[in-house]
PDB file of N, CA, C, O and CB in Angstrom:
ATOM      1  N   UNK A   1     -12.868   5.394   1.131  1.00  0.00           N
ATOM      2  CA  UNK A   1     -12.693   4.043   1.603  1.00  0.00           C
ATOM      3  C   UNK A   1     -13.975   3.614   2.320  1.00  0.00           C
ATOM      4  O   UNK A   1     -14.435   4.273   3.253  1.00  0.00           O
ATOM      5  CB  UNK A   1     -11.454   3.933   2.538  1.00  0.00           C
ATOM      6  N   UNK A   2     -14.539   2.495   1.860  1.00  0.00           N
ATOM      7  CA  UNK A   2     -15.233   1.818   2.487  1.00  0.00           C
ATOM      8  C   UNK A   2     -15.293   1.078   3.932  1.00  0.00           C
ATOM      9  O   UNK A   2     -14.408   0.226   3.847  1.00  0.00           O
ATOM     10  CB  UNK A   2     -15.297   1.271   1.786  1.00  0.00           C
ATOM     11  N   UNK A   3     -15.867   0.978   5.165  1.00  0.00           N
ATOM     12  CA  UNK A   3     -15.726   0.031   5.996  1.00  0.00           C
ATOM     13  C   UNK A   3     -16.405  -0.557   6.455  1.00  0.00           C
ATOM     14  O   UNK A   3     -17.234   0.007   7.169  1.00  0.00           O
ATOM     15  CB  UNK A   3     -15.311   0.177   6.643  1.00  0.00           C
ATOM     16  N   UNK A   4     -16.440  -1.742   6.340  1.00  0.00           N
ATOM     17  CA  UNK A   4     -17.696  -2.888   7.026  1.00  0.00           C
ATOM     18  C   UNK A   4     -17.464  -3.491   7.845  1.00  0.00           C
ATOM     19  O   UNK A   4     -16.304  -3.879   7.703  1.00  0.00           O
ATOM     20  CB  UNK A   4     -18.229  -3.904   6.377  1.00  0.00           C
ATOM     21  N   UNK A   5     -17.870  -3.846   8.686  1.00  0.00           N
ATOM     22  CA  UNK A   5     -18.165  -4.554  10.078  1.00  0.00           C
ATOM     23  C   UNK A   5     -18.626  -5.929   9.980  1.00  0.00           C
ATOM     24  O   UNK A   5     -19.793  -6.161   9.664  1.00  0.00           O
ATOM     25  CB  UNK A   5     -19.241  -3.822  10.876  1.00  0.00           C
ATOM     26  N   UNK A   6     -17.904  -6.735  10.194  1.00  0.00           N
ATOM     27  CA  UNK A   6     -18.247  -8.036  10.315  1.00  0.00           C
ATOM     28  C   UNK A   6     -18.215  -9.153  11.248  1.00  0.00           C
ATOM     29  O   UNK A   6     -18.158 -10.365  11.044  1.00  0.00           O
ATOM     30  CB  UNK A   6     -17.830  -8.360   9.632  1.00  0.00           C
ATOM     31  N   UNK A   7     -18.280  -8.269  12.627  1.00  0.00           N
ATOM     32  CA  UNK A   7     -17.802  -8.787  13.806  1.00  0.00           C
ATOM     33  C   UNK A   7     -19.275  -9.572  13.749  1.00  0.00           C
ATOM     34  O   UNK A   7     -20.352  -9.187  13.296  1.00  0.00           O
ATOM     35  CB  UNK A   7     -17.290  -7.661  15.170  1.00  0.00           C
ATOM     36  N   UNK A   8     -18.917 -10.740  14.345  1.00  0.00           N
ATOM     37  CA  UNK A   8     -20.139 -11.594  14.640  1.00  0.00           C
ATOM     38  C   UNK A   8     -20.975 -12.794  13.305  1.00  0.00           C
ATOM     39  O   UNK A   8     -21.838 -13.672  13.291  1.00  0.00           O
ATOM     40  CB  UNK A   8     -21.251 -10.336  15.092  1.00  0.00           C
ATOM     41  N   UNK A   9     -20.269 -12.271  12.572  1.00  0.00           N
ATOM     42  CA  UNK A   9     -20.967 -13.189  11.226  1.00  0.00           C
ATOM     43  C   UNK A   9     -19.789 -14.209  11.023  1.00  0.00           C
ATOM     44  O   UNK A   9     -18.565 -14.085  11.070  1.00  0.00           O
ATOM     45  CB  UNK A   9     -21.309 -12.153   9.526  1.00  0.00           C
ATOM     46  N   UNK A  10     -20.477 -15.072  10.823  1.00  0.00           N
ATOM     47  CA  UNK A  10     -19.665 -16.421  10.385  1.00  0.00           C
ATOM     48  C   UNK A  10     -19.775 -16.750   8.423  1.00  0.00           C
ATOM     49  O   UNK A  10     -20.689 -16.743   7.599  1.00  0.00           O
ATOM     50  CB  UNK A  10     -20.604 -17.966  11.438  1.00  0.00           C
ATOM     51  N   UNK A  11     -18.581 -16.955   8.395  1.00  0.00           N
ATOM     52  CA  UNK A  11     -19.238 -17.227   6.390  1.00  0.00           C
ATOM     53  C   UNK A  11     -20.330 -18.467   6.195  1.00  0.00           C
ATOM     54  O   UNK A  11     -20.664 -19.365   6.968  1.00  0.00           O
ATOM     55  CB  UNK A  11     -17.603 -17.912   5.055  1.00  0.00           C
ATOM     56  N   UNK A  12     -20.753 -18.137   4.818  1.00  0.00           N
ATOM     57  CA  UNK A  12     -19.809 -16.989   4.082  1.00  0.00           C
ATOM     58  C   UNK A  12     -20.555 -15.626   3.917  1.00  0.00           C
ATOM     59  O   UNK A  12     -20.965 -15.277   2.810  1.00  0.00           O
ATOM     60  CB  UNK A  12     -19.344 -17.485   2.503  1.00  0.00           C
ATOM     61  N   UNK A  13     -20.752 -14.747   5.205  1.00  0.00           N
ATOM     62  CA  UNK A  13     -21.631 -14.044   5.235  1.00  0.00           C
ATOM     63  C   UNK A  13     -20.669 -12.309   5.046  1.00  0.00           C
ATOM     64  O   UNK A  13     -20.750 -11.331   4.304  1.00  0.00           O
ATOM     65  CB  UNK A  13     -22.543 -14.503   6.640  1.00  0.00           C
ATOM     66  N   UNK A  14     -19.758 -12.777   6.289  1.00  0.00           N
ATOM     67  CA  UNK A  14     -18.995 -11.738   5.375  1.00  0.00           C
ATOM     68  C   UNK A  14     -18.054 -11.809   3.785  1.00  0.00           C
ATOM     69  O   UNK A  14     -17.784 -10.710   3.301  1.00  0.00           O
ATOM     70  CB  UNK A  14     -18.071 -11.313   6.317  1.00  0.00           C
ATOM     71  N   UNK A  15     -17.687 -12.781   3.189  1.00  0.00           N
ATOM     72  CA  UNK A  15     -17.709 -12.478   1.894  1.00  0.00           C
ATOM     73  C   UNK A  15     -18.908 -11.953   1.086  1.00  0.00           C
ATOM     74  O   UNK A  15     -18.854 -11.077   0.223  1.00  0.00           O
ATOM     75  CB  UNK A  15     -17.328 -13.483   1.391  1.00  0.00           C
ATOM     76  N   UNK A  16     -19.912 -12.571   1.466  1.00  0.00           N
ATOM     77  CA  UNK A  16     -21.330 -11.875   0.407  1.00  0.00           C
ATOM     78  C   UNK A  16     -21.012 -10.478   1.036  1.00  0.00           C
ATOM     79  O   UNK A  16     -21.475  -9.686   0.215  1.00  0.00           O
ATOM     80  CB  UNK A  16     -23.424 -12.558   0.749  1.00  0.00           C
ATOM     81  N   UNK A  17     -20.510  -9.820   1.979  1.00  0.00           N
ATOM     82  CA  UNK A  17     -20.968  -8.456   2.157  1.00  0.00           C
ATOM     83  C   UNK A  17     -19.710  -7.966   1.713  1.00  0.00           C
ATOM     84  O   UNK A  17     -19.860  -6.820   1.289  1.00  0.00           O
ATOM     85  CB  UNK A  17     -21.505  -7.958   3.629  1.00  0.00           C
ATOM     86  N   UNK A  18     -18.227  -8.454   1.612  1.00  0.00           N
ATOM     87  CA  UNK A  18     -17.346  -7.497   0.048  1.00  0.00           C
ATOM     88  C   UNK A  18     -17.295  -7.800  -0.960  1.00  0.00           C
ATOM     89  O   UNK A  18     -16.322  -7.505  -1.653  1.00  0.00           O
ATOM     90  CB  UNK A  18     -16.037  -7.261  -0.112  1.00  0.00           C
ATOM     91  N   UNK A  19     -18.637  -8.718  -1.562  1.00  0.00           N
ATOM     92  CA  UNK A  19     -18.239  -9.165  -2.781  1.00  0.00           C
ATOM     93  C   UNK A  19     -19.514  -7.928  -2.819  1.00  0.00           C
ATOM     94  O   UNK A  19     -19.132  -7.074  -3.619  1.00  0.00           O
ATOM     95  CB  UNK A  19     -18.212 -11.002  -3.408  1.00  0.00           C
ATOM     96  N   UNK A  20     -20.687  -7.595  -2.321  1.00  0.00           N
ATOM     97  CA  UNK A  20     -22.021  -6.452  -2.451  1.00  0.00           C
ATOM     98  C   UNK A  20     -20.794  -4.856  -2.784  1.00  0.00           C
ATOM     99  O   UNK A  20     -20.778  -3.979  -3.647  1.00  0.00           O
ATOM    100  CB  UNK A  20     -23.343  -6.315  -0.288  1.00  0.00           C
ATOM    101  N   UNK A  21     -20.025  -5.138  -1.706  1.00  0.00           N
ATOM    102  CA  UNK A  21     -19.504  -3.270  -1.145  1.00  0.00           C
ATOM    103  C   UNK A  21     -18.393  -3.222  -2.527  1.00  0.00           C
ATOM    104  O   UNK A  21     -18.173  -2.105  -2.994  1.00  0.00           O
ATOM    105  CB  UNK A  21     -18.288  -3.017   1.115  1.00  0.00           C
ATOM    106  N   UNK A  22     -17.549  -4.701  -3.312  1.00  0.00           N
ATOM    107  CA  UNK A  22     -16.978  -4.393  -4.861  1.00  0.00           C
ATOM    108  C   UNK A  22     -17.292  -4.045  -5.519  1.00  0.00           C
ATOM    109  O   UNK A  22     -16.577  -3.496  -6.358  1.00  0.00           O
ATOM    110  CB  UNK A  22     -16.681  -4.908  -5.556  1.00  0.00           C
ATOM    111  N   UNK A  23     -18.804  -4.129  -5.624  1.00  0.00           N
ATOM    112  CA  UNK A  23     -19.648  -3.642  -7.000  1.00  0.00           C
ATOM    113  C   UNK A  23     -19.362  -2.214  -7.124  1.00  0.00           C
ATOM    114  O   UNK A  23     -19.184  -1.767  -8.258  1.00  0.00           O
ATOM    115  CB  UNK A  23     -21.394  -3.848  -6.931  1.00  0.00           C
ATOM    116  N   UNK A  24     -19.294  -1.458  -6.140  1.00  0.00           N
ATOM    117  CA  UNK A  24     -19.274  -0.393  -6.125  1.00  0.00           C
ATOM    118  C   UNK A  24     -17.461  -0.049  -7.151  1.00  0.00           C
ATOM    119  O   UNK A  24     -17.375   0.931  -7.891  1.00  0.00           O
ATOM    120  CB  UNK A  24     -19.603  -0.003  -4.440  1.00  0.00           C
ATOM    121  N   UNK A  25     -16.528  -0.812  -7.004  1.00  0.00           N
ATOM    122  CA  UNK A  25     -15.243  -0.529  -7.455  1.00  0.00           C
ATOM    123  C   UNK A  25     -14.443   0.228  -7.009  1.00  0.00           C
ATOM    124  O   UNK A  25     -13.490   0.615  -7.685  1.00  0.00           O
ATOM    125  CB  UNK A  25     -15.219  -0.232  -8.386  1.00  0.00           C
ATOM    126  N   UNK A  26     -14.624   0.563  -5.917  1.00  0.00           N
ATOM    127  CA  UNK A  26     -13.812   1.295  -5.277  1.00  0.00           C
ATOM    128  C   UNK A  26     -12.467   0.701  -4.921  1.00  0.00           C
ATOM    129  O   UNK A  26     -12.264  -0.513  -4.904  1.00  0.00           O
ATOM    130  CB  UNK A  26     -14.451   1.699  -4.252  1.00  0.00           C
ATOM    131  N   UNK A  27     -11.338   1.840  -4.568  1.00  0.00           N
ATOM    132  CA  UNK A  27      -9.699   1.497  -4.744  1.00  0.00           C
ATOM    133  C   UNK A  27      -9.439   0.744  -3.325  1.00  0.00           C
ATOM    134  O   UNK A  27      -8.466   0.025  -3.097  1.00  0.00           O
ATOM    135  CB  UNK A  27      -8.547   3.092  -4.944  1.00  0.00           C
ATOM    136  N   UNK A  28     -10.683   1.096  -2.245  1.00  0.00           N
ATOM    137  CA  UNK A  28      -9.629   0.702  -1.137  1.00  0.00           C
ATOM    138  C   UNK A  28     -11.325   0.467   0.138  1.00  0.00           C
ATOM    139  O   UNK A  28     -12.397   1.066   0.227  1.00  0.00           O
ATOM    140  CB  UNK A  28      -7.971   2.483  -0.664  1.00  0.00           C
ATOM    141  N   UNK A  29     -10.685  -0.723   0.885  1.00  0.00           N
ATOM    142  CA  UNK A  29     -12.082  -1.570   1.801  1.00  0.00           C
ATOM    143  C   UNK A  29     -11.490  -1.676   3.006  1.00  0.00           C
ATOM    144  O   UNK A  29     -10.309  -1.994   3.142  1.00  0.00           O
ATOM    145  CB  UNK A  29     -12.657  -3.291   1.291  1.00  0.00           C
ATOM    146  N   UNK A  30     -12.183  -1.447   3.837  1.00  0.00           N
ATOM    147  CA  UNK A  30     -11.573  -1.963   5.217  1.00  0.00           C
ATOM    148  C   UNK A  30     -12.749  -2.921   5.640  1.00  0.00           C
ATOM    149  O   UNK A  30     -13.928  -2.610   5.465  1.00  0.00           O
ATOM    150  CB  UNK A  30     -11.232  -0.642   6.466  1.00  0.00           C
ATOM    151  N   UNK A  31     -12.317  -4.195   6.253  1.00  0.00           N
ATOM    152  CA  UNK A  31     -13.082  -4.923   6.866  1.00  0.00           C
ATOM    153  C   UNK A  31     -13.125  -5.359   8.201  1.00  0.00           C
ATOM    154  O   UNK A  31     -12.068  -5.964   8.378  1.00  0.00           O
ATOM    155  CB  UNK A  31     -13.083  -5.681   6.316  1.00  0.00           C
ATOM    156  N   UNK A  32     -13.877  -5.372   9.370  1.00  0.00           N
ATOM    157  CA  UNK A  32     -13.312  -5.760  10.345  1.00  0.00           C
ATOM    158  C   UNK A  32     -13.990  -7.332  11.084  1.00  0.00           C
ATOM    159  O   UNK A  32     -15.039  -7.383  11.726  1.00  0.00           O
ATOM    160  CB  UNK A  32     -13.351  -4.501  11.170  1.00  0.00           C
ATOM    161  N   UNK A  33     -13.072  -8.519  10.782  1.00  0.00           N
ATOM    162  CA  UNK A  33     -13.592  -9.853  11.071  1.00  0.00           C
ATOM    163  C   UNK A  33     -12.777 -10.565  12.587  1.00  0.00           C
ATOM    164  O   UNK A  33     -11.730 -10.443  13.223  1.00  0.00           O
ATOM    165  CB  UNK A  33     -13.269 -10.823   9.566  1.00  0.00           C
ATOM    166  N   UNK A  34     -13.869 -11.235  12.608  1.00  0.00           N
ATOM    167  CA  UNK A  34     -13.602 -11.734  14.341  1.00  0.00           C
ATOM    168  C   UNK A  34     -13.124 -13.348  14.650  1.00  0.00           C
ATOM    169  O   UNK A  34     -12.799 -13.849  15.726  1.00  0.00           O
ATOM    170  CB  UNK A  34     -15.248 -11.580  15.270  1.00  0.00           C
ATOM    171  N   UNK A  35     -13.223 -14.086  13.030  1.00  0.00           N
ATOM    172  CA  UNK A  35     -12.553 -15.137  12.971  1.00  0.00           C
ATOM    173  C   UNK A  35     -11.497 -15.273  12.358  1.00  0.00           C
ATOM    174  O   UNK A  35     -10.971 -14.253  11.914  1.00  0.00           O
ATOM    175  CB  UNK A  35     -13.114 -15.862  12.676  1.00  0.00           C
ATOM    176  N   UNK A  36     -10.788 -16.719  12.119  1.00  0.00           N
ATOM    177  CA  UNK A  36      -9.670 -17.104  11.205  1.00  0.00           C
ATOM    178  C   UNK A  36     -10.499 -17.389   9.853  1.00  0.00           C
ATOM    179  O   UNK A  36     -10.170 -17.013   8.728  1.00  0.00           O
ATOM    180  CB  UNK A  36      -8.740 -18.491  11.788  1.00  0.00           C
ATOM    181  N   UNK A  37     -11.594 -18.100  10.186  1.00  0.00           N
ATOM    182  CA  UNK A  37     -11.899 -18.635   8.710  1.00  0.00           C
ATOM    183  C   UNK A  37     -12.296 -17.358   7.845  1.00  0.00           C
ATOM    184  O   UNK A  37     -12.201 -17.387   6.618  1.00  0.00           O
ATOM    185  CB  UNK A  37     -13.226 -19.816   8.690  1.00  0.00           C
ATOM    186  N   UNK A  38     -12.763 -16.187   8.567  1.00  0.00           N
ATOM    187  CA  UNK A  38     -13.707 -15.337   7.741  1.00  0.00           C
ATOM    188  C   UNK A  38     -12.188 -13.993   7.382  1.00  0.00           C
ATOM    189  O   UNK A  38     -12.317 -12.906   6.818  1.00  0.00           O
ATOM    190  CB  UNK A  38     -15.534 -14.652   8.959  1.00  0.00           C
ATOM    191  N   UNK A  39     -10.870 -14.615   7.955  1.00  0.00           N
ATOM    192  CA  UNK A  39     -10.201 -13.420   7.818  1.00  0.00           C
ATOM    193  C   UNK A  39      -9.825 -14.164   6.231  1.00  0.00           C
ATOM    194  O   UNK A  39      -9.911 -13.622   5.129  1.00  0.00           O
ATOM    195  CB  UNK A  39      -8.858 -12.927   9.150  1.00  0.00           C
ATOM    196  N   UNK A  40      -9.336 -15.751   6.590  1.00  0.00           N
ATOM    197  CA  UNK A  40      -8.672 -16.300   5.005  1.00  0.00           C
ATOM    198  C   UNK A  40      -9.902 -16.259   4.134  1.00  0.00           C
ATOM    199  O   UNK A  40      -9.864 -15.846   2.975  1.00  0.00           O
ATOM    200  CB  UNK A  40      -7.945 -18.106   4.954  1.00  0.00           C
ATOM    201  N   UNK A  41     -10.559 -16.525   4.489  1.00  0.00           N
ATOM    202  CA  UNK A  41     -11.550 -16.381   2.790  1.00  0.00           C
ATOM    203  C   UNK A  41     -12.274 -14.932   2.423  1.00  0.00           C
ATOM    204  O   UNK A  41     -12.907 -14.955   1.368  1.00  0.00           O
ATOM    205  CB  UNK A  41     -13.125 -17.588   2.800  1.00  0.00           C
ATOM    206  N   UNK A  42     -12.271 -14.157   2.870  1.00  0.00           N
ATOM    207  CA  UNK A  42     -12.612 -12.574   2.287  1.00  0.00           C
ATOM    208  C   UNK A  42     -10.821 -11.792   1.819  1.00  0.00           C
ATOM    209  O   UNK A  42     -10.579 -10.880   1.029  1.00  0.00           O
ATOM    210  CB  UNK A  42     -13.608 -11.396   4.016  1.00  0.00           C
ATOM    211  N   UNK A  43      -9.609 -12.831   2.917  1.00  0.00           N
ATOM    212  CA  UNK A  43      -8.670 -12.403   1.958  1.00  0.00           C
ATOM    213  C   UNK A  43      -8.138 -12.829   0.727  1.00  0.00           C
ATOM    214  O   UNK A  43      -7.294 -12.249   0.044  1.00  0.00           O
ATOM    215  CB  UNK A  43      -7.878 -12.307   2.445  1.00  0.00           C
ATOM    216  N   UNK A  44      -8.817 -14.100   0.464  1.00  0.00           N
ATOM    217  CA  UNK A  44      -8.904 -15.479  -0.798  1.00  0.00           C
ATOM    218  C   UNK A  44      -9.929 -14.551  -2.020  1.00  0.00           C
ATOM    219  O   UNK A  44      -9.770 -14.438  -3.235  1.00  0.00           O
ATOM    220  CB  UNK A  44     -10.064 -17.455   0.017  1.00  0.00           C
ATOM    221  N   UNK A  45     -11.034 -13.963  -1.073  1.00  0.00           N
ATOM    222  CA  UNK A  45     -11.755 -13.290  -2.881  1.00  0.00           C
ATOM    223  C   UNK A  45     -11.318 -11.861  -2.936  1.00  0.00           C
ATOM    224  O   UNK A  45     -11.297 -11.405  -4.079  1.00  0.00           O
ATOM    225  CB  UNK A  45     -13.884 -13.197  -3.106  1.00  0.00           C
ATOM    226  N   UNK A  46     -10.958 -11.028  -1.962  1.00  0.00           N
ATOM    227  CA  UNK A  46     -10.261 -10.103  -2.453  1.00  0.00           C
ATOM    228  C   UNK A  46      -8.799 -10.049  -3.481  1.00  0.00           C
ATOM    229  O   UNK A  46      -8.324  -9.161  -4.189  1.00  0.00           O
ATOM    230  CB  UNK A  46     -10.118  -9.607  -1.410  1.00  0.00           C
ATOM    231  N   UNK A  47      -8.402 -11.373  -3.186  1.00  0.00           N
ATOM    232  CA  UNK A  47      -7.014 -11.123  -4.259  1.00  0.00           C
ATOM    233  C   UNK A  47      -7.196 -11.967  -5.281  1.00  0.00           C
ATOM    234  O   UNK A  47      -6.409 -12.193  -6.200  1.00  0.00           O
ATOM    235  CB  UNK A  47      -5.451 -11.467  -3.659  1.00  0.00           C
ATOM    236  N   UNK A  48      -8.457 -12.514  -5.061  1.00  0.00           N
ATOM    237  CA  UNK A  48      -9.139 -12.800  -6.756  1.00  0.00           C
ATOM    238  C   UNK A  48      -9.318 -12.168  -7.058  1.00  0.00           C
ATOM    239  O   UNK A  48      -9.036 -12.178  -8.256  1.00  0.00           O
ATOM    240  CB  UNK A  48     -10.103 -13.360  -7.275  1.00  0.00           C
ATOM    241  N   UNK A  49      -9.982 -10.777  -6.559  1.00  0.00           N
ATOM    242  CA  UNK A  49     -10.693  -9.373  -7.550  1.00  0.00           C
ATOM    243  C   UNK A  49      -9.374  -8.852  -7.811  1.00  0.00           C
ATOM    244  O   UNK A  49      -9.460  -7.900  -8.587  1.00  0.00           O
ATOM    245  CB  UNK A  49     -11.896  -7.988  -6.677  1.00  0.00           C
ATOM    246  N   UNK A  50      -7.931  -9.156  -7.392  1.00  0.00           N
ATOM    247  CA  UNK A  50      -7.153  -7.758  -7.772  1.00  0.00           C
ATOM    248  C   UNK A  50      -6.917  -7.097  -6.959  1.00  0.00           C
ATOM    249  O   UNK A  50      -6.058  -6.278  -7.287  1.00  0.00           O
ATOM    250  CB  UNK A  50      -7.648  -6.901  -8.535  1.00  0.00           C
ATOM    251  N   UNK A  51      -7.338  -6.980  -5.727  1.00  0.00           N
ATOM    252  CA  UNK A  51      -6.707  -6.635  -4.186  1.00  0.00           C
ATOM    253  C   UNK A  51      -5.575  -7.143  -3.520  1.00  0.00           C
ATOM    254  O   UNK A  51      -5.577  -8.309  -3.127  1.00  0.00           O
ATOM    255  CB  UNK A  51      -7.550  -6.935  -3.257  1.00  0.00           C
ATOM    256  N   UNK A  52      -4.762  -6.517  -3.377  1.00  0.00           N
ATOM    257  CA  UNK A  52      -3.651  -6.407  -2.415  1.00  0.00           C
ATOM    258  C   UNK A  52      -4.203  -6.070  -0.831  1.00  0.00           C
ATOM    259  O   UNK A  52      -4.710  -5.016  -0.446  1.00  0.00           O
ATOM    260  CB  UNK A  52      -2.634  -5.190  -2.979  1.00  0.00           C
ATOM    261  N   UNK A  53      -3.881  -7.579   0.130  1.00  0.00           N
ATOM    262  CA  UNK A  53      -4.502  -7.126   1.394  1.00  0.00           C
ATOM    263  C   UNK A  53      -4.035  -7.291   2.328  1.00  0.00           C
ATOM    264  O   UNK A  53      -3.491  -8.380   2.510  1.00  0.00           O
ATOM    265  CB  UNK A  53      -5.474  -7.462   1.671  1.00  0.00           C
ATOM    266  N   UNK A  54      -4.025  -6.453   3.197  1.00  0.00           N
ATOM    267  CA  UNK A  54      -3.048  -6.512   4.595  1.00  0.00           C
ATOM    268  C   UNK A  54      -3.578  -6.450   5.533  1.00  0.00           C
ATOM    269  O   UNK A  54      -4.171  -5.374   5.612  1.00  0.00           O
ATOM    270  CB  UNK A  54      -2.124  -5.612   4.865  1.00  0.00           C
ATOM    271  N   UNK A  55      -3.777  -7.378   6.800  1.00  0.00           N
ATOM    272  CA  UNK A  55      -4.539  -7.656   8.325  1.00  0.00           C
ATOM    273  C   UNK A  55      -3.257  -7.199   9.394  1.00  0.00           C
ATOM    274  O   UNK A  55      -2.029  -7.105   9.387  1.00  0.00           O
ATOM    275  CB  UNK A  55      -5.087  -9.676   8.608  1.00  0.00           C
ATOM    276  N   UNK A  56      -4.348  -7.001  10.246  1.00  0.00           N
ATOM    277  CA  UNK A  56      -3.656  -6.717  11.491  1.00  0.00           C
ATOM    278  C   UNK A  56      -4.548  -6.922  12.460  1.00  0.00           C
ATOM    279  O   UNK A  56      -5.737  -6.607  12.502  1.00  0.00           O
ATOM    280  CB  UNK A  56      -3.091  -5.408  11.610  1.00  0.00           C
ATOM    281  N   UNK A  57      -3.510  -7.781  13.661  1.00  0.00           N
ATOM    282  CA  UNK A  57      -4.588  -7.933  14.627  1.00  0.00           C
ATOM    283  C   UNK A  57      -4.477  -7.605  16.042  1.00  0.00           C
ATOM    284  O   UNK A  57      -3.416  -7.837  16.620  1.00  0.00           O
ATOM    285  CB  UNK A  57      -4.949  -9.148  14.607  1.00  0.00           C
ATOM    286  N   UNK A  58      -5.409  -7.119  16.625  1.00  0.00           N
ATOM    287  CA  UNK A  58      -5.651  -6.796  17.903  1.00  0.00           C
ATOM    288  C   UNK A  58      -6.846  -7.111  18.467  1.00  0.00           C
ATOM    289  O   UNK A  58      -7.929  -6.736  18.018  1.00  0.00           O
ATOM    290  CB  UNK A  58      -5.483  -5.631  18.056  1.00  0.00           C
ATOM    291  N   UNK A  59      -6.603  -8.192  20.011  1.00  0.00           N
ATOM    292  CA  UNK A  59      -7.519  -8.853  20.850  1.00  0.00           C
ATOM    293  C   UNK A  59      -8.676  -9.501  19.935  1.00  0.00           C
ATOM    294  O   UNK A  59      -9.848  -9.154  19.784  1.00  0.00           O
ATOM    295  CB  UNK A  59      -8.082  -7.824  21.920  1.00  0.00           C
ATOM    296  N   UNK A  60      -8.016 -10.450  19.437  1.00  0.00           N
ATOM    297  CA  UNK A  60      -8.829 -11.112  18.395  1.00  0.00           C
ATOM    298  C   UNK A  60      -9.765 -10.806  17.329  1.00  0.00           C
ATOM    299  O   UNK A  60     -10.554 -11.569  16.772  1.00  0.00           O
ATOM    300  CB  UNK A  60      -9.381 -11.718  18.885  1.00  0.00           C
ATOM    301  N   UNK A  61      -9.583  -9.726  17.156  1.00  0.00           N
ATOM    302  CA  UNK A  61      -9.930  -9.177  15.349  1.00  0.00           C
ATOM    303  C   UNK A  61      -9.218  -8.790  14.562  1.00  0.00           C
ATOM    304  O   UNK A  61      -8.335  -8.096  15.065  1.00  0.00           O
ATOM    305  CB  UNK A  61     -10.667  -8.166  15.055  1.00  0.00           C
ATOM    306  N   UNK A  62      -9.132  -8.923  13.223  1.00  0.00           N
ATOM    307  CA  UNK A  62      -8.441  -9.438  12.352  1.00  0.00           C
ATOM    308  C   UNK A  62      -9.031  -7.750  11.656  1.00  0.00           C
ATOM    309  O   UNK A  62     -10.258  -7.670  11.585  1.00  0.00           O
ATOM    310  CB  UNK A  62      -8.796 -11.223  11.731  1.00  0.00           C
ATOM    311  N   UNK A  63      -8.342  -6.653  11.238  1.00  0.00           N
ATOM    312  CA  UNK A  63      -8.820  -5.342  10.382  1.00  0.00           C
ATOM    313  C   UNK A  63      -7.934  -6.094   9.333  1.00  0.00           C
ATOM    314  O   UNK A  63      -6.729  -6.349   9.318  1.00  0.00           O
ATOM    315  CB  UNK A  63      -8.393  -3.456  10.931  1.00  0.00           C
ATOM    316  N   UNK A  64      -9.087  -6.394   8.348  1.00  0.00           N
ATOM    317  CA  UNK A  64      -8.239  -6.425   6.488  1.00  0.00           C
ATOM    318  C   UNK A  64      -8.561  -4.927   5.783  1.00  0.00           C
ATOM    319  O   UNK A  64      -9.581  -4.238   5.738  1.00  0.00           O
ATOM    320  CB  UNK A  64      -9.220  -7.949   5.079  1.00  0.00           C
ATOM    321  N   UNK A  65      -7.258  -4.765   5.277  1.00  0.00           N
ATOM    322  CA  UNK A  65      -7.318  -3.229   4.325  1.00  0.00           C
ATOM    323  C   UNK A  65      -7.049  -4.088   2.875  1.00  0.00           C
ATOM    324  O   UNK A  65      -6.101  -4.841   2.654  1.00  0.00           O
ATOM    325  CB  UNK A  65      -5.723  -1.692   4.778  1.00  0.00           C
ATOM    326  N   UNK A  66      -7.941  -3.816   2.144  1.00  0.00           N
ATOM    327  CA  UNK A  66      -7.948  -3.946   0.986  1.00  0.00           C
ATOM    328  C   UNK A  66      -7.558  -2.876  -0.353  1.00  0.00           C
ATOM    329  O   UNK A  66      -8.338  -1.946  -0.560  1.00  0.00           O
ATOM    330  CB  UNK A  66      -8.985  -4.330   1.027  1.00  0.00           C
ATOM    331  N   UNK A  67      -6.602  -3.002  -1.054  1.00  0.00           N
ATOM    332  CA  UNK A  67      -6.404  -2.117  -1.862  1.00  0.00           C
ATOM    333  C   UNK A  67      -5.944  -2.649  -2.993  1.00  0.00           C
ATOM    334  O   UNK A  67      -5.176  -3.601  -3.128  1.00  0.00           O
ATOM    335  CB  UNK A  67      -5.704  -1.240  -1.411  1.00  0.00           C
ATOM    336  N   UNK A  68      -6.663  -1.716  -4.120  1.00  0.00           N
ATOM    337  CA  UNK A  68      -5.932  -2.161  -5.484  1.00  0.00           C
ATOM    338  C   UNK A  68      -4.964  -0.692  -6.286  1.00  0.00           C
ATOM    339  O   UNK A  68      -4.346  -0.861  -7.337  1.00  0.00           O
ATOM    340  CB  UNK A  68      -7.414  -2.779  -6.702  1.00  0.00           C
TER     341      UNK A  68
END
């Protein structure tokens, strides 16, 4: 499993960085984002690729697990 850090980036900066870490094809991503906008749209192109994704949040970060 992959995990990227995306605390502090505003889009669409963390989507360019799981649409880079997909290429790879791997089954399963963890991401960790610090907004609303950057949690709905990296969870908007992950379930375009075919990801099933589930957030959870604590003190305002949003961990998306991505899995296909």
């Amino acid at each position: 499993m992959e995990k990227l850090d995306a605390r502090g980036l505003s889009c669409p900066e963390p989507v360019i960085m799981i649409r880079k870490a997909m290429m790879a094809k791997a089954a399963r991503y963890e991401m960790i984002v610090d907004n609303i906008a950057s949690k709905e749209n990296v969870t908007r192109y992950a379930q375009h690729q075919g990801y099933a994704v589930s957030a959870a949040e604590r003190d305002g970060e949003y961990t998306l697990t991505m899995t296909k």
